[in-house]
N, C-alpha and C positions, 0 to 999 in steps of 0.2 A: 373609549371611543365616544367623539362627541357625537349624537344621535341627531344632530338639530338639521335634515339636509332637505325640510321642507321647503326652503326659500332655493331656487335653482340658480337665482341669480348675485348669491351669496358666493365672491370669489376667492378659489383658498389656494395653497399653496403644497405643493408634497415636493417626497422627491421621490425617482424614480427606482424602484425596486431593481426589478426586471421588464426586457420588453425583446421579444423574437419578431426582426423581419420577417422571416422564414412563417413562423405563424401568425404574424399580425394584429399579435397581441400582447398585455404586458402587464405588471399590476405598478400601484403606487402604494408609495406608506403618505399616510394622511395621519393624521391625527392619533397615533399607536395602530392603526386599522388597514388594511386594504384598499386598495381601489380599481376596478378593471378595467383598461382602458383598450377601446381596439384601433383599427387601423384608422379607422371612418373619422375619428376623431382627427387623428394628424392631419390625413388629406383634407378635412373641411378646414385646416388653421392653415396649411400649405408649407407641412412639413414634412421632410420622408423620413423620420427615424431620430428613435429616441435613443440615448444611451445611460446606464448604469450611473445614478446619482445624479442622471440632470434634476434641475427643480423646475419644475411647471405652475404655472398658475390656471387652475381649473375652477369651473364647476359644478358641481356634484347633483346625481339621482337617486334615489331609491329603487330600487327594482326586486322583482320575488325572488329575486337570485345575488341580491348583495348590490353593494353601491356600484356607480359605473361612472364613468367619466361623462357630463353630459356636453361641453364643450373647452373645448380650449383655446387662453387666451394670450399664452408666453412659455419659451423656451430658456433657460437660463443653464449654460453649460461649467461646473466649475472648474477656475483657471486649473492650468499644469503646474506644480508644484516644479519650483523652483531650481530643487535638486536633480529633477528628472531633464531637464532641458538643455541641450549641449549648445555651449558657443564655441567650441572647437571641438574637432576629429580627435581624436585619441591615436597615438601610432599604430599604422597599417587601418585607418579606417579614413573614410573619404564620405561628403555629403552625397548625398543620391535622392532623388524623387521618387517617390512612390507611384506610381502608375494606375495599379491597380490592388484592392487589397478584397480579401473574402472574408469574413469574423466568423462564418458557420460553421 
């Protein structure tokens, strides 16, 4: 873990571990390491939710309790894999809209 996280305005790059709307919190892998990030951070960048492998570009604190996200400056979601993306129905299935969806 690179220790160097005394310049705040030194801007890096993770990707996202985990992250619970429901708790409002979430970690990132940085550098082999950790990073805690809470909600405060999204709504200051005017985001509502991170998801599993986005990559961010942040930067980082020290604190007596581990590194923590100190702001954030980018959201980068990666593409859908190719194979997963339907241009046609398969027999007995039809397009539809999603309306409304829960993840919790």
């Amino acid at each position: 873990m690179n220790n160097s996280y005394n310049n705040q305005h030194d801007r890096r790059s993770g990707k996202v571990k985990w992250y619970s709307d429901r708790k409002g919190y979430g970690f990132i892998d940085l550098d082999g390491g950790e990073v805690f990030i809470h909600r405060s951070a999204l709504i200051a960048f005017g985001a509502l939710r991170l998801q599993a492998e986005d990559i961010i570009t942040i930067t980082v604190r020290e604190t007596d309790r581990g590194l923590v996200v100190d702001q954030l400056f980018g959201i980068e979601r990666p593409p859908i894999p190719e194979d997963l993306l339907a241009t046609e129905p398969d027999e007995g299935e039809e397009f539809a809209e999603v309306k409304f969806f829960n993840d919790a």
